[in-house]
N, C-alpha and C positions, 0 to 999 in steps of 0.2 A: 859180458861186455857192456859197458853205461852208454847213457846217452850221448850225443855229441850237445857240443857247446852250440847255441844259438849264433848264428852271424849276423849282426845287425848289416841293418841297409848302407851305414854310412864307411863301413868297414868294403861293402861291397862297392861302393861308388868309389872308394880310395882304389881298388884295384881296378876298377875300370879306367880312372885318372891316370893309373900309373902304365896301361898298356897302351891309352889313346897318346899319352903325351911323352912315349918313349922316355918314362925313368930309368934310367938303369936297376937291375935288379939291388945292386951294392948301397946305390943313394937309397931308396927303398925301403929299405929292410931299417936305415938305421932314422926311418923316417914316420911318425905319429900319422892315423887315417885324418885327425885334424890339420896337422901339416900339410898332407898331399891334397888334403879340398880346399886348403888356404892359397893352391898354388893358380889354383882358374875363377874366374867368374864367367856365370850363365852370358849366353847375349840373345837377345831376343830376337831374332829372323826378320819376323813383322813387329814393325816398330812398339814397342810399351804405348809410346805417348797415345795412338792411333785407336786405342783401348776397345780393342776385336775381341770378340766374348771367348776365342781360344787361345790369346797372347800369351798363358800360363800355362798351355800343353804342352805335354813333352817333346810334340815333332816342330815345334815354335822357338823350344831354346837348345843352342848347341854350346858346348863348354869352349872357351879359351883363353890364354895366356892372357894373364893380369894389361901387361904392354899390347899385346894386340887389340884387345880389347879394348881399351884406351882410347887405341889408334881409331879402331872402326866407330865408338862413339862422339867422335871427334865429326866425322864426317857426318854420321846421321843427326847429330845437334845439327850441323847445317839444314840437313833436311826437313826435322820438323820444326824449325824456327820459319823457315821459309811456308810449313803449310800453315801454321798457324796465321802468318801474313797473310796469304791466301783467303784463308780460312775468315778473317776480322774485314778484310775487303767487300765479300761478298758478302759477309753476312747482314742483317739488317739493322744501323745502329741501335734503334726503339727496341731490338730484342738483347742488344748485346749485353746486358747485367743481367738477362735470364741466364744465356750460353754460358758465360763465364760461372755458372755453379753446374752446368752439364758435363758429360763425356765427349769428349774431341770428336768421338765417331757420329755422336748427334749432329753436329757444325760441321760436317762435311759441305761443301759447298756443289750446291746446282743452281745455273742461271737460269732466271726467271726473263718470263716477259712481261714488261708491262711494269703494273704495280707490286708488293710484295705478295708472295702468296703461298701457300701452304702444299708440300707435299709431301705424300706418304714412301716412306725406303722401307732398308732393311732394319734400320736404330730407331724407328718410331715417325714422328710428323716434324717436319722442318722448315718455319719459316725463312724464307730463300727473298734474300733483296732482287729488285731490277738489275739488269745490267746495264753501266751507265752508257750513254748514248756516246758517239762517238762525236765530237765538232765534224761538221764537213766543211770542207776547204775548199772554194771556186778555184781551177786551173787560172794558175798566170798566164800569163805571156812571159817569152822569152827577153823582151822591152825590145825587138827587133823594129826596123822603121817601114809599118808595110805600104807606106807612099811610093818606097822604091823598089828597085827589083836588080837584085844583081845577075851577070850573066856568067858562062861558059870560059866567058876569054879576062874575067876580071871585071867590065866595065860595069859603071853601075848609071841606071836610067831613072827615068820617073813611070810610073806606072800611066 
């Protein structure tokens, strides 16, 4: 009796594609291991942009439909368009032509007090801008006339 034939990896992922993503055995059969991996793209859990030193492990990407997929990075563009915002608000202009050659996870934003100033995380040291100061606003008046006083029954007096 001979050896058995090798099963490549991607021969084995097309059968894993085809029991996750209920092909029918018939579509299947008359269907290429290139064809059935042409039918999902990865998505990544925790966001790519967000550049986590495990974004490329396996328990990070789950497979789906081209359309869905689509669908849900539709949404997450919203999301790191918005941290990036964030992200360019806080951070300190005088550093921002450093940032912009960094990883997004370096630019994570923490508010500082005070002047700019430098702290240590998990991605290394981050110059971190002030947070701007808020205007404070004296309480108005209502522009009521408190020379008078009004009463109980409607009438109104002078004080």
């Amino acid at each position: 009796m001979g050896a058995r034939k090798h099963i490549t990896d991607k021969t084995k992922l097309a059968a894993l594609l085809v029991i996750w993503g209920r092909i029918p055995y018939e579509h299947a059969k008359l269907m290429t291991d290139d064809q059935v991996c042409s039918l999902v793209q990865w998505h990544h859990n925790i966001l790519h942009s967000f550049k986590t030193e495990d974004r490329d492990h396996h328990s990070n990407l789950a497979p789906m439909w081209i359309r869905e997929h689509r669908e849900q990075t539709k949404i997450d563009r919203k999301v790191i368009d918005k941290s990036k915002r964030i992200r360019e608000k806080w951070v300190d202009p005088k550093l921002a032509r450093f940032y912009r050659d960094h990883d997004a996870a370096e630019r994570t934003p923490t508010r500082g007090q005070g002047r700019a100033e430098l702290r240590q995380s998990a991605y290394g040291v981050l110059a971190v801008a002030p947070r701007p100061a808020r205007p404070k606003h004296k309480l108005q008046s209502r522009g009521f006339d408190k020379t008078r006083r009004r009463h109980m029954d409607g009438r109104v007096t002078k004080r």
